[in-house]
N, C-alpha and C positions, 0 to 999 in steps of 0.2 A: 089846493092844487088839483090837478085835471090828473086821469089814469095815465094819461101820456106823457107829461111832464114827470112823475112819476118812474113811470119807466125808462126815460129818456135819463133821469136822475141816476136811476139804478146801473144803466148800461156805463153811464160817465163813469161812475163811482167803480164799480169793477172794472175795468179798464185803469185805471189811476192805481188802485191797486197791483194789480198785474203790472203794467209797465215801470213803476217804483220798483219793484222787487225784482224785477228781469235787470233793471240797468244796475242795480247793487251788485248783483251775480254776476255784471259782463266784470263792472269795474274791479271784482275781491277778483275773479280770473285774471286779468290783465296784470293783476300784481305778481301773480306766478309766470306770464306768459311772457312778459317785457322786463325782467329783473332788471336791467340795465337802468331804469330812472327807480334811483330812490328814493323811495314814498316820504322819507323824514324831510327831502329838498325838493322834488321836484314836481309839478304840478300836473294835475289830473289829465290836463287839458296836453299834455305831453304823450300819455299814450297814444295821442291820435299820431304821430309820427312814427312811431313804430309800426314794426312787422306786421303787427297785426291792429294797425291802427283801426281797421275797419267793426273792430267790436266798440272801442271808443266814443266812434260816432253814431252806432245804434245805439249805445248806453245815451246818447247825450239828444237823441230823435225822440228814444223811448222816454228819457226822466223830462223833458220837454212838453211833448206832449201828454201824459201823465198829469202835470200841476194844471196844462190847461184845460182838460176833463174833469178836474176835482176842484176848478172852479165851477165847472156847467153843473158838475152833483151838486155843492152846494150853490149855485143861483137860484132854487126855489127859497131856500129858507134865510139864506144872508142875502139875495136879489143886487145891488148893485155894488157893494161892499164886497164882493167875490169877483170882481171884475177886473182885479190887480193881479189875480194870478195866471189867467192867460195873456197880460200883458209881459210878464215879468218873463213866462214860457219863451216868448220868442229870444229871450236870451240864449240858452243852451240849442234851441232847434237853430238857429244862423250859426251858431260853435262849430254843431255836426257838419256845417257846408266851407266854414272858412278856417284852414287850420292856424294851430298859434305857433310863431317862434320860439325856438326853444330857449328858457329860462337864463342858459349863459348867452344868448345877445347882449353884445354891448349894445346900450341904449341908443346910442346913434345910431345903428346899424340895424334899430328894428321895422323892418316892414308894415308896409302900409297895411298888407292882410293882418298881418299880427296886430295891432293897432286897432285893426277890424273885432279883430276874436278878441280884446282885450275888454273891449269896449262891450260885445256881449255879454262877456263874463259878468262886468262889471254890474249891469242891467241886474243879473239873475241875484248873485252874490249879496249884492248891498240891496235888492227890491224884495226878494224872497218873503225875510221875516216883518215886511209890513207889509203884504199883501196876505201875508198866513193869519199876523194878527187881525187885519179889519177882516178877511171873510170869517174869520172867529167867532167874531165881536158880532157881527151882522148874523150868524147861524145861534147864535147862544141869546137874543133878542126871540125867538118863534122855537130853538129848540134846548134842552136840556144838555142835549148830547154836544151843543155849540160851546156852554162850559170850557169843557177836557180839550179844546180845540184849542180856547185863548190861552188856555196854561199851558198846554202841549206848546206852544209854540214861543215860548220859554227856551228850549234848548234849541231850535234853529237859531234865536237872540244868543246864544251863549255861544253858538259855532260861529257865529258874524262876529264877535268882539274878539273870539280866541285869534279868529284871520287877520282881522285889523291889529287886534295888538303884535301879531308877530310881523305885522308891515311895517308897521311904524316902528316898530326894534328894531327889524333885523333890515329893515329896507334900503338904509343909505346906501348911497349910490356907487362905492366903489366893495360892496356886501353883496348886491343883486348877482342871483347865479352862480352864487360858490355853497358848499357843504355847509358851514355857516348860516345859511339863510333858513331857519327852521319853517319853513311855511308849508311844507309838503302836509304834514298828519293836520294842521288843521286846515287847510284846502280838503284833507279828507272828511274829517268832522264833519262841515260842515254838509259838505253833499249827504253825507248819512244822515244827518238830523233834517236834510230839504225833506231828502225820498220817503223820512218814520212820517214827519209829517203828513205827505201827500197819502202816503198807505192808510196813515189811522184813517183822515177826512173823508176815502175811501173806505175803507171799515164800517164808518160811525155810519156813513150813508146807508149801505147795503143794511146794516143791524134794525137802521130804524124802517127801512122799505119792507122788510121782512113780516 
């Protein structure tokens, strides 16, 4: 690798860092700041309607951009295999622009924007933990420290199945949008196991540049 690519590695990598850890911070505030959706039902992507929706969508700017810089840290060492995670990124950055219907729309009555931001969601949610795993797999091929990446990314897979299993439980369709629908805390999981991830890959970069 060249002194520039290198640093270009390093700047990614802190940055990816920083922004993981700033959008954890907006989103634990948001849970004090917006009581009124609760976290056990209702989904993250709901604070952006509130009061102070506008931390919401920095959180979701910032965790965005973040995975897609902690792909550029790692494209030296996984190279094409790390190219899932700035694809997957554009999920949450079109979140930040288009917001969601809130969780009690009846289904027929949900909007096309909503529909929109559902569909990002989806992008980020279910792409996450196979774009965490191959740029893994492709950094732990040139480095040691690529390892701790593919096992680290073990518990983004455990925050995706916790989401799906409480969909496909509590999902049916006259269930959607009531207290009953436990899917709030693992919509939260899982953002918390996206963002450890992006931090560590961030981490392990900066350690080995060092």
């Amino acid at each position: 690798m060249t002194a520039f690519t290198d640093s270009l590695a390093a700047v990614a990598a802190l940055y990816s860092l920083g922004a993981a850890a700033v959008a954890i911070l907006l989103v634990v505030a948001l849970h004090k700041l917006e009581p009124e959706f609760d976290p056990s039902w209702r989904m993250l992507s709901e604070y952006s309607l509130g009061r102070y929706g506008v931390l919401m969508r920095i959180a979701f700017i910032l965790g965005g951009t973040g995975v897609a810089a902690s792909g550029l840290a790692l494209w030296p060492p996984a190279g094409v295999l790390a190219a899932g995670l700035p694809v997957v990124a554009l999920g949450p950055i079109g979140a930040a622009f288009v917001d969601t219907d809130p969780i009690t729309t009846p289904r027929p009555e949900i909007t096309g924007r909503g529909k929109v931001h559902a569909g990002l969601g989806s992008l980020f949610i279910l792409g996450f933990p196979i774009a965490a795993t191959c740029a893994g797999i492709g950094a732990a091929m040139h480095s040691p420290a690529g390892q701790i990446l593919v096992w680290a990314a073990v518990i983004p897979w455990a925050g995706l199945i916790w989401f799906l299993g409480a969909t496909f439980r509590f999902g049916q369709p006259d269930a959607v949008g009531k207290p009953e629908v436990l899917i709030g805390w693992p919509n939260r999981f899982s953002m918390l196991a996206y963002m450890a991830w992006v931090a560590l890959a961030g981490g392990l970069t900066l350690i080995q540049a060092l």
